[in-house]
N, C-alpha and C positions, 0 to 999 in steps of 0.2 A: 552359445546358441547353435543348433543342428541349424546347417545352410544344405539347402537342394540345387543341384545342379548338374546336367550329361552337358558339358561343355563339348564332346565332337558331334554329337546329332543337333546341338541345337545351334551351333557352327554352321552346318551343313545350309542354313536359310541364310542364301547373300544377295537381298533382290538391288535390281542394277538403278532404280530411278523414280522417282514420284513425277508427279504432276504438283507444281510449284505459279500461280497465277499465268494457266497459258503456256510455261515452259517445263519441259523436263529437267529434273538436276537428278544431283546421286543419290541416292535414297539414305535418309540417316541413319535407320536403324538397319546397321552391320554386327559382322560377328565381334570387331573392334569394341563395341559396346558390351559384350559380354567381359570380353578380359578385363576394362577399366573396371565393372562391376565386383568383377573376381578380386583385381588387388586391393579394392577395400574391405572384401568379407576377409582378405588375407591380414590386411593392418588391424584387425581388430580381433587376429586369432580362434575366429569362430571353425567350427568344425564340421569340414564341405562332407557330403555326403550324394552317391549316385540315386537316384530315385528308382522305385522298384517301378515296372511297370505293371500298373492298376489296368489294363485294356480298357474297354471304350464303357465300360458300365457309367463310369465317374462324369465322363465326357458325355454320353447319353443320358445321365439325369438331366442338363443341363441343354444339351443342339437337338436339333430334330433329326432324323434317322433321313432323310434327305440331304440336307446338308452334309451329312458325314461324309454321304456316298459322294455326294460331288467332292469333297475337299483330295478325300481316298481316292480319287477316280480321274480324275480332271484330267488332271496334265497328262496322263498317258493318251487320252484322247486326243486333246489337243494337240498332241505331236504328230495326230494322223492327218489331219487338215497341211493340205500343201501349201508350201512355203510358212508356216508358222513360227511364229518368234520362240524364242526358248522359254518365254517366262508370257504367261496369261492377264492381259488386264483387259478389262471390261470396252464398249467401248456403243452398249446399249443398254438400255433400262426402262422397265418397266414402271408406268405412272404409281403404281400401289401395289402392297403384296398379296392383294388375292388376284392378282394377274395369269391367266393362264401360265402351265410351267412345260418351257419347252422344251425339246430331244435334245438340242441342237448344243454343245459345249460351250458356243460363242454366246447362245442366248444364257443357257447357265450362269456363265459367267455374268453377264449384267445382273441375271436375277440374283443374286448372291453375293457379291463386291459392291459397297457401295460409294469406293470414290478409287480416285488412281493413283493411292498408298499401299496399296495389298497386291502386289503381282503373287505368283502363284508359279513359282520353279518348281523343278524336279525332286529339293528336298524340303519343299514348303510343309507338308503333311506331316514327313515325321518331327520335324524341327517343332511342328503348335503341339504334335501330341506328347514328346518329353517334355514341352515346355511344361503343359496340364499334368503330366507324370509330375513333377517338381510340385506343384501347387495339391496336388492330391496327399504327394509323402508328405508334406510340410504338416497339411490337415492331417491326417494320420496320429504323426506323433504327438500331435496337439490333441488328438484325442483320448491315445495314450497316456497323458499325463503330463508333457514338456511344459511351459508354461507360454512358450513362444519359440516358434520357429520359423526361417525365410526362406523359400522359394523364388531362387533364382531368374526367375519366367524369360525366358527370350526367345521368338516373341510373345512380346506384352499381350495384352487379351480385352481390356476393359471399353476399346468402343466397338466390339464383337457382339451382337446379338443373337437373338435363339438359330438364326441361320441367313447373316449377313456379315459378311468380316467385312471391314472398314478400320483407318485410322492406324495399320502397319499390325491389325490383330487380326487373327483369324479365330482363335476358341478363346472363349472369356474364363481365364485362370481365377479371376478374383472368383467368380460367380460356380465355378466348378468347386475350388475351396469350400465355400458357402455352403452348396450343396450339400456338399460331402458332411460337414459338421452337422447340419441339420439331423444326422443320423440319430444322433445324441441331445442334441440343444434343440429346444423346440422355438427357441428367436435366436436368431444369428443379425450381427449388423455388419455391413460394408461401410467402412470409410474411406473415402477417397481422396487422396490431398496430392494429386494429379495436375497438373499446369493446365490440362485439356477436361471438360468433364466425361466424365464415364457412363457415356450415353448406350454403349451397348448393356451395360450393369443395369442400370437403371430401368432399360425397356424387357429387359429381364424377369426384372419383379417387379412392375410398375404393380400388377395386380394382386400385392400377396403382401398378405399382413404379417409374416412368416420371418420374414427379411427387412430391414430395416435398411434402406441406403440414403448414406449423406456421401455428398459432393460436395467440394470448395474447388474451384479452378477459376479461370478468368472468365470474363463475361463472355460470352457465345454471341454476345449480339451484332460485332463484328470480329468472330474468333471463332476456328475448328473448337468444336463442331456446328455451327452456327444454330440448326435447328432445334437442338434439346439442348436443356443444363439452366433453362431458365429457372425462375424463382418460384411459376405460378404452377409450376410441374411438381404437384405433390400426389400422384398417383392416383389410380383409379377403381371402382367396384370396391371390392373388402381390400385393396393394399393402399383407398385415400387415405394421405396422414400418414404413410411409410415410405415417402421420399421426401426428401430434402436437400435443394439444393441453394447454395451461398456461393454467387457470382460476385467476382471481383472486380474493381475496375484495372484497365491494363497498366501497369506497372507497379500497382501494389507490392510492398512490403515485406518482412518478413513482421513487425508489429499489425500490419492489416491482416495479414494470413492468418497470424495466431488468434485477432479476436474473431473472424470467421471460423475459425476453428473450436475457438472456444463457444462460440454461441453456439454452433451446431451440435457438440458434444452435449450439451446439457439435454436436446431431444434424444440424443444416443441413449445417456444414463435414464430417463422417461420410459425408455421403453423395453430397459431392464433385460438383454442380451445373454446367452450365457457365453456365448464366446462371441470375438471377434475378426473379421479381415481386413487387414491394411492396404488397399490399393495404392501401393506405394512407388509415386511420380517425383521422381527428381526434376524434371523439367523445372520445374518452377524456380529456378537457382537463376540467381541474375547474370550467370552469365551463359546461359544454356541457349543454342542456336535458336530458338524459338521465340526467345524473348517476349514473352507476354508477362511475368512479374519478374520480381527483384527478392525473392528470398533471398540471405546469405548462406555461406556453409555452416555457419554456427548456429541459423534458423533453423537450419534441418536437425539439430540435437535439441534444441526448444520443442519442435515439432513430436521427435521420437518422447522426448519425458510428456510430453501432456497427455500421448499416449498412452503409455504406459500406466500412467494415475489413471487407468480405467481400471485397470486389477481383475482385468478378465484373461481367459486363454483366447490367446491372439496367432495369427498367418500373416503373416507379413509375406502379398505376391507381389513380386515389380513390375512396375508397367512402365512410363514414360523415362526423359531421363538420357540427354542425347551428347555425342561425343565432343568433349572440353578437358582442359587439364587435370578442373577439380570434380568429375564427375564419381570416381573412388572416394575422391577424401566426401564427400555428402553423402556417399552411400554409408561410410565408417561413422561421419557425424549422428545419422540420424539413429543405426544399432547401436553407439554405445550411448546414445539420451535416452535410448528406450531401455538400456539396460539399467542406469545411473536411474530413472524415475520409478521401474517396479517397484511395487510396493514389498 
Protein backbone atom coordinates (compact mmCIF):
# COMPACT_ATOMS: atom_id res chain seq x y z
CA UNK A 1 0.00 0.00 0.00
CA UNK A 2 1.59 3.71 -1.15
CA UNK A 3 1.54 5.62 2.40
CA UNK A 4 1.74 9.65 2.05
CA UNK A 5 3.77 11.46 4.39
CA UNK A 6 6.53 14.89 4.68
CA UNK A 7 7.29 13.87 8.19
CA UNK A 8 9.71 17.32 8.62
CA UNK A 9 7.02 19.92 7.71
CA UNK A 10 4.42 18.20 9.27
CA UNK A 11 6.91 17.84 12.47
CA UNK A 12 7.27 21.47 12.37
CA UNK A 13 3.26 21.93 14.13
CA UNK A 14 4.33 21.33 18.01
CA UNK A 15 1.38 23.27 19.82
CA UNK A 16 2.35 23.66 23.61
CA UNK A 17 -1.39 23.16 25.35
CA UNK A 18 -5.17 22.61 25.14
CA UNK A 19 -7.75 23.74 27.34
CA UNK A 20 -8.77 20.63 29.50
CA UNK A 21 -12.10 21.39 31.84
CA UNK A 22 -10.82 25.04 33.09
CA UNK A 23 -7.12 23.82 33.01
CA UNK A 24 -4.32 23.96 30.55
CA UNK A 25 -2.38 20.66 29.96
CA UNK A 26 0.01 19.68 27.00
CA UNK A 27 -1.63 19.42 24.12
CA UNK A 28 -1.73 15.63 22.65
CA UNK A 29 -1.44 16.00 19.36
CA UNK A 30 2.62 16.32 18.89
CA UNK A 31 5.00 15.35 16.33
CA UNK A 32 5.58 12.04 18.80
CA UNK A 33 2.26 10.95 17.27
CA UNK A 34 3.55 10.95 13.85
CA UNK A 35 6.68 8.67 14.50
CA UNK A 36 4.44 6.03 16.45
CA UNK A 37 2.25 6.26 13.22
CA UNK A 38 5.35 5.83 11.00
CA UNK A 39 6.56 2.62 12.95
CA UNK A 40 3.47 0.88 12.13
CA UNK A 41 3.21 1.92 8.34
CA UNK A 42 6.99 0.46 8.86
CA UNK A 43 5.77 -2.99 10.57
CA UNK A 44 3.59 -3.75 7.84
CA UNK A 45 6.28 -2.87 4.96
CA UNK A 46 3.92 -0.48 3.22
CA UNK A 47 5.83 1.93 0.92
CA UNK A 48 6.13 5.73 2.36
CA UNK A 49 6.18 8.04 -0.26
CA UNK A 50 6.72 12.23 -0.14
CA UNK A 51 3.42 13.98 -1.34
CA UNK A 52 3.81 16.13 -4.35
CA UNK A 53 2.65 19.54 -3.61
CA UNK A 54 -1.12 20.06 -5.33
CA UNK A 55 -1.09 24.04 -4.07
CA UNK A 56 -4.23 25.43 -2.81
CA UNK A 57 -6.55 24.47 -5.80
CA UNK A 58 -7.44 20.89 -3.79
CA UNK A 59 -7.72 22.91 -0.48
CA UNK A 60 -9.91 25.67 -2.06
CA UNK A 61 -12.43 23.15 -3.52
CA UNK A 62 -13.09 22.54 -0.03
CA UNK A 63 -12.27 26.38 2.66
CA UNK A 64 -13.39 29.59 1.65
CA UNK A 65 -10.73 31.96 0.28
CA UNK A 66 -11.09 33.82 3.72
CA UNK A 67 -10.12 31.34 5.82
CA UNK A 68 -7.14 30.50 3.84
CA UNK A 69 -5.88 34.00 3.97
CA UNK A 70 -6.36 34.15 7.76
CA UNK A 71 -4.66 30.46 8.28
CA UNK A 72 -1.64 31.94 5.65
CA UNK A 73 -1.69 35.09 7.34
CA UNK A 74 -2.33 35.02 10.95
CA UNK A 75 0.50 34.58 12.99
CA UNK A 76 2.81 36.86 11.12
CA UNK A 77 0.22 39.44 12.30
CA UNK A 78 -0.19 38.42 15.41
CA UNK A 79 3.50 38.72 16.24
CA UNK A 80 2.92 42.42 15.69
CA UNK A 81 0.46 42.91 18.62
CA UNK A 82 2.95 43.75 21.65
CA UNK A 83 3.60 41.46 24.11
CA UNK A 84 1.85 38.43 22.18
CA UNK A 85 2.31 34.75 23.03
CA UNK A 86 4.05 32.71 20.29
CA UNK A 87 1.12 30.65 19.53
CA UNK A 88 -2.60 32.20 18.68
CA UNK A 89 -5.69 30.90 20.61
CA UNK A 90 -8.93 32.47 20.62
CA UNK A 91 -10.06 34.07 23.41
CA UNK A 92 -13.67 35.77 21.73
CA UNK A 93 -16.42 34.56 19.74
CA UNK A 94 -18.96 35.45 17.82
CA UNK A 95 -22.73 34.34 18.88
CA UNK A 96 -23.30 32.96 14.94
CA UNK A 97 -21.48 32.96 11.55
CA UNK A 98 -23.04 35.62 9.83
CA UNK A 99 -21.44 37.88 12.49
CA UNK A 100 -19.74 40.88 11.28
CA UNK A 101 -15.93 39.95 10.20
CA UNK A 102 -13.56 41.91 11.83
CA UNK A 103 -9.67 43.65 10.82
CA UNK A 104 -8.65 42.92 14.03
CA UNK A 105 -6.30 39.24 14.28
CA UNK A 106 -7.58 38.79 17.79
CA UNK A 107 -11.10 39.01 16.68
CA UNK A 108 -10.09 36.55 13.54
CA UNK A 109 -9.07 34.47 15.55
CA UNK A 110 -12.25 33.91 17.60
CA UNK A 111 -14.11 34.03 14.38
CA UNK A 112 -12.25 31.08 13.02
CA UNK A 113 -11.16 28.63 16.08
CA UNK A 114 -13.78 27.25 17.59
CA UNK A 115 -12.53 25.89 20.89
CA UNK A 116 -8.84 26.05 22.80
CA UNK A 117 -7.42 22.85 20.86
CA UNK A 118 -6.13 24.58 17.72
CA UNK A 119 -3.45 27.23 18.78
CA UNK A 120 -1.89 28.59 15.58
CA UNK A 121 2.25 28.64 15.81
CA UNK A 122 4.64 29.70 13.38
CA UNK A 123 4.49 26.33 11.40
CA UNK A 124 0.81 25.80 11.86
CA UNK A 125 -0.09 26.58 8.04
CA UNK A 126 2.48 24.72 6.48
CA UNK A 127 2.20 21.50 8.77
CA UNK A 128 -2.23 21.50 7.76
CA UNK A 129 -1.20 22.17 4.16
CA UNK A 130 1.37 18.93 3.58
CA UNK A 131 -0.76 17.34 5.82
CA UNK A 132 -3.84 18.04 2.91
CA UNK A 133 -0.83 17.52 0.34
CA UNK A 134 -0.84 13.77 1.87
CA UNK A 135 -4.61 13.36 1.56
CA UNK A 136 -4.59 14.81 -2.06
CA UNK A 137 -1.55 12.42 -3.38
CA UNK A 138 -3.38 9.49 -1.45
CA UNK A 139 -6.71 10.53 -3.71
CA UNK A 140 -4.57 10.76 -6.68
CA UNK A 141 -3.26 7.54 -6.89
CA UNK A 142 -6.45 6.13 -6.10
CA UNK A 143 -7.65 7.71 -9.03
CA UNK A 144 -4.95 6.56 -10.91
CA UNK A 145 -5.70 3.07 -10.50
CA UNK A 146 -4.28 1.89 -6.69
CA UNK A 147 -6.92 0.23 -5.29
CA UNK A 148 -6.22 1.93 -1.80
CA UNK A 149 -3.85 4.14 -0.40
CA UNK A 150 -3.12 6.15 3.28
CA UNK A 151 -2.33 9.46 3.84
CA UNK A 152 -0.60 10.11 6.78
CA UNK A 153 -2.51 13.42 7.95
CA UNK A 154 -0.86 15.23 10.82
CA UNK A 155 -2.59 17.30 11.69
CA UNK A 156 -5.78 15.37 11.47
CA UNK A 157 -8.70 17.60 9.66
CA UNK A 158 -12.07 16.01 10.43
CA UNK A 159 -13.71 18.52 13.02
CA UNK A 160 -12.41 21.36 10.62
CA UNK A 161 -15.22 23.17 8.74
CA UNK A 162 -15.46 25.27 5.51
CA UNK A 163 -13.70 27.96 7.61
CA UNK A 164 -13.53 26.98 11.39
CA UNK A 165 -10.50 24.79 12.68
CA UNK A 166 -11.60 23.21 15.80
CA UNK A 167 -10.76 19.79 17.57
CA UNK A 168 -6.49 19.98 16.87
CA UNK A 169 -7.71 20.38 12.93
CA UNK A 170 -7.30 23.12 11.06
CA UNK A 171 -8.18 21.85 6.95
CA UNK A 172 -10.49 18.87 6.62
CA UNK A 173 -8.05 16.18 4.87
CA UNK A 174 -10.83 13.68 4.85
CA UNK A 175 -13.26 16.18 2.98
CA UNK A 176 -10.38 17.57 0.71
CA UNK A 177 -9.80 13.76 -0.33
CA UNK A 178 -13.58 13.56 -1.11
CA UNK A 179 -13.38 16.42 -3.02
CA UNK A 180 -10.83 15.63 -5.02
CA UNK A 181 -12.18 12.15 -6.10
CA UNK A 182 -15.48 13.71 -6.80
CA UNK A 183 -13.42 14.57 -10.16
CA UNK A 184 -14.17 11.20 -11.46
CA UNK A 185 -16.81 9.49 -9.10
CA UNK A 186 -19.99 11.36 -9.12
CA UNK A 187 -20.91 9.70 -5.20
CA UNK A 188 -18.04 9.62 -2.91
CA UNK A 189 -18.73 8.35 0.84
CA UNK A 190 -16.96 9.35 4.12
CA UNK A 191 -16.65 6.86 6.75
CA UNK A 192 -15.65 7.81 9.98
CA UNK A 193 -14.86 5.37 12.66
CA UNK A 194 -13.28 8.33 14.71
CA UNK A 195 -13.51 7.97 18.74
CA UNK A 196 -14.96 11.83 18.34
CA UNK A 197 -17.43 12.51 15.56
CA UNK A 198 -16.45 14.23 12.53
CA UNK A 199 -18.56 17.34 12.92
CA UNK A 200 -16.43 19.53 10.57
CA UNK A 201 -16.89 16.54 7.60
CA UNK A 202 -20.35 16.47 8.26
CA UNK A 203 -21.16 20.41 8.32
CA UNK A 204 -19.23 20.17 5.15
CA UNK A 205 -21.76 18.32 3.07
CA UNK A 206 -24.49 18.54 5.35
CA UNK A 207 -26.31 19.91 2.01
CA UNK A 208 -25.17 17.77 -0.85
CA UNK A 209 -26.42 14.54 -1.90
CA UNK A 210 -22.96 14.18 -3.77
CA UNK A 211 -21.22 12.91 -0.47
CA UNK A 212 -22.55 10.50 1.57
CA UNK A 213 -21.04 10.65 5.30
CA UNK A 214 -21.39 8.12 8.11
CA UNK A 215 -20.06 8.62 11.52
CA UNK A 216 -19.82 6.05 14.38
CA UNK A 217 -17.95 7.76 17.47
CA UNK A 218 -19.10 8.11 21.05
CA UNK A 219 -22.30 9.85 21.98
CA UNK A 220 -21.68 13.68 21.98
CA UNK A 221 -24.34 14.19 24.48
CA UNK A 222 -21.72 14.44 27.10
CA UNK A 223 -18.60 14.09 24.73
CA UNK A 224 -16.32 16.37 22.31
CA UNK A 225 -17.83 17.51 20.26
CA UNK A 226 -20.93 17.96 22.21
CA UNK A 227 -23.18 19.89 19.77
CA UNK A 228 -23.15 17.74 16.36
CA UNK A 229 -22.75 13.90 15.83
CA UNK A 230 -26.28 13.44 16.98
CA UNK A 231 -28.56 10.64 15.49
CA UNK A 232 -31.47 13.17 14.36
CA UNK A 233 -28.56 15.05 12.24
CA UNK A 234 -29.39 13.54 8.70
CA UNK A 235 -28.68 16.68 6.73
CA UNK A 236 -30.39 19.26 4.98
CA UNK A 237 -32.17 20.71 1.48
CA UNK A 238 -31.01 18.15 -1.44
CA UNK A 239 -28.09 16.33 1.03
CA UNK A 240 -31.50 15.19 3.63
CA UNK A 241 -30.88 11.42 3.99
CA UNK A 242 -26.89 11.84 3.13
CA UNK A 243 -25.76 11.97 6.79
CA UNK A 244 -25.60 9.42 9.03
CA UNK A 245 -24.66 9.42 12.22
CA UNK A 246 -24.30 6.10 15.05
CA UNK A 247 -23.51 7.42 18.63
CA UNK A 248 -22.30 5.02 21.01
CA UNK A 249 -22.67 4.83 24.42
CA UNK A 250 -19.29 5.67 26.32
CA UNK A 251 -17.39 2.76 26.83
CA UNK A 252 -18.63 0.62 24.04
CA UNK A 253 -16.83 -2.24 22.51
CA UNK A 254 -15.01 -3.40 19.96
CA UNK A 255 -18.50 -6.02 19.28
CA UNK A 256 -20.65 -2.65 19.84
CA UNK A 257 -18.32 -0.69 17.25
CA UNK A 258 -18.67 -3.35 14.70
CA UNK A 259 -22.46 -3.52 14.74
CA UNK A 260 -22.56 0.31 14.47
CA UNK A 261 -20.53 -0.16 11.95
CA UNK A 262 -22.13 -2.73 10.40
CA UNK A 263 -25.60 -1.04 10.35
CA UNK A 264 -24.12 2.04 8.99
CA UNK A 265 -22.42 0.35 6.06
CA UNK A 266 -25.41 -1.10 4.70
CA UNK A 267 -26.78 2.81 4.09
CA UNK A 268 -23.12 3.24 2.51
CA UNK A 269 -23.69 0.11 -0.04
CA UNK A 270 -27.69 2.09 -0.58
CA UNK A 271 -26.22 4.59 -1.86
CA UNK A 272 -23.88 2.92 -4.30
CA UNK A 273 -20.28 5.23 -4.00
CA UNK A 274 -17.74 4.71 -6.57
CA UNK A 275 -15.08 5.32 -4.23
CA UNK A 276 -14.45 5.73 -0.79
CA UNK A 277 -12.69 7.75 2.41
CA UNK A 278 -11.78 6.34 5.64
CA UNK A 279 -11.58 8.82 8.28
CA UNK A 280 -9.45 6.87 10.12
CA UNK A 281 -9.39 7.53 14.26
CA UNK A 282 -7.53 5.27 16.44
CA UNK A 283 -8.66 6.98 19.34
CA UNK A 284 -11.19 4.58 19.95
CA UNK A 285 -8.60 1.85 21.38
CA UNK A 286 -9.22 1.19 24.94
CA UNK A 287 -6.49 2.37 26.03
CA UNK A 288 -6.17 5.74 24.27
CA UNK A 289 -5.83 8.95 26.57
CA UNK A 290 -9.39 9.86 25.67
CA UNK A 291 -11.00 6.95 26.85
CA UNK A 292 -14.39 7.27 25.55
CA UNK A 293 -14.61 3.38 24.12
CA UNK A 294 -12.87 0.16 24.62
CA UNK A 295 -12.01 -1.18 21.03
CA UNK A 296 -9.03 -3.50 21.17
CA UNK A 297 -5.98 -3.75 18.75
CA UNK A 298 -7.28 -6.73 17.25
CA UNK A 299 -10.72 -4.62 16.62
CA UNK A 300 -8.96 -2.34 14.55
CA UNK A 301 -8.16 -5.45 11.96
CA UNK A 302 -12.08 -6.40 12.33
CA UNK A 303 -12.63 -2.80 11.56
CA UNK A 304 -9.96 -2.52 8.41
CA UNK A 305 -11.57 -6.23 6.94
CA UNK A 306 -15.31 -4.85 6.97
CA UNK A 307 -13.92 -2.38 5.16
CA UNK A 308 -12.50 -3.48 2.84
CA UNK A 309 -15.66 -6.12 1.87
CA UNK A 310 -16.76 -2.74 0.30
CA UNK A 311 -14.67 -3.57 -2.89
CA UNK A 312 -14.55 0.08 -3.76
CA UNK A 313 -11.21 2.43 -4.37
CA UNK A 314 -10.75 3.63 -0.98
CA UNK A 315 -8.10 6.92 1.10
CA UNK A 316 -7.57 6.00 3.95
CA UNK A 317 -6.76 9.92 5.82
CA UNK A 318 -5.78 9.70 9.66
CA UNK A 319 -7.27 11.75 11.94
CA UNK A 320 -7.52 10.94 15.74
CA UNK A 321 -5.55 8.57 17.55
CA UNK A 322 -3.32 9.74 20.69
CA UNK A 323 0.12 8.89 22.29
CA UNK A 324 0.06 5.08 24.02
CA UNK A 325 2.42 2.12 23.43
CA UNK A 326 0.04 0.34 21.20
CA UNK A 327 -0.89 3.20 19.09
CA UNK A 328 1.68 1.72 15.97
CA UNK A 329 0.61 -1.65 16.53
CA UNK A 330 -3.53 -0.41 15.76
CA UNK A 331 -2.27 1.61 13.11
CA UNK A 332 -0.50 -1.96 11.49
CA UNK A 333 -3.73 -3.88 12.80
CA UNK A 334 -6.10 -2.05 11.04
CA UNK A 335 -3.89 -1.88 7.06
CA UNK A 336 -3.25 -5.32 7.26
CA UNK A 337 -7.35 -6.27 8.10
CA UNK A 338 -7.97 -4.05 5.39
CA UNK A 339 -5.49 -5.74 3.28
CA UNK A 340 -6.43 -9.43 4.48
CA UNK A 341 -10.37 -8.41 3.67
CA UNK A 342 -10.08 -6.88 -0.15
CA UNK A 343 -11.81 -8.70 -2.14
Amino acid sequence: MKVFSEQKRQSQHNPSGFLVNGVMQPNPEIPERLEKLLSGVAAGGHDLHVPKDHGLGPIAAVHSPVYLKFLSTVHERWKRIPDATHEIFPNIHPDRRTASYPLSAVGQAGFHITDMSCPIGEHTWEAARWSANCAVSAAEVVLNGDHVAYALCRPPGHHCFTDLAGGFCYLNNSAIAAQFLRQTHDRVAIIDVDLHHGNGTQGIFFARDDVFTLSIHADPARFYPFFWGHAHEVGEGAGHGYNLNVPLPRGTGTDGFMKGLRDGLAHVRNFAPGAVVIALGLDAYEGDPFGGLTVSTSGFSEIGKELAALGLPTVIVQEGGYLCNELGDNLHAFLSGFADGTP
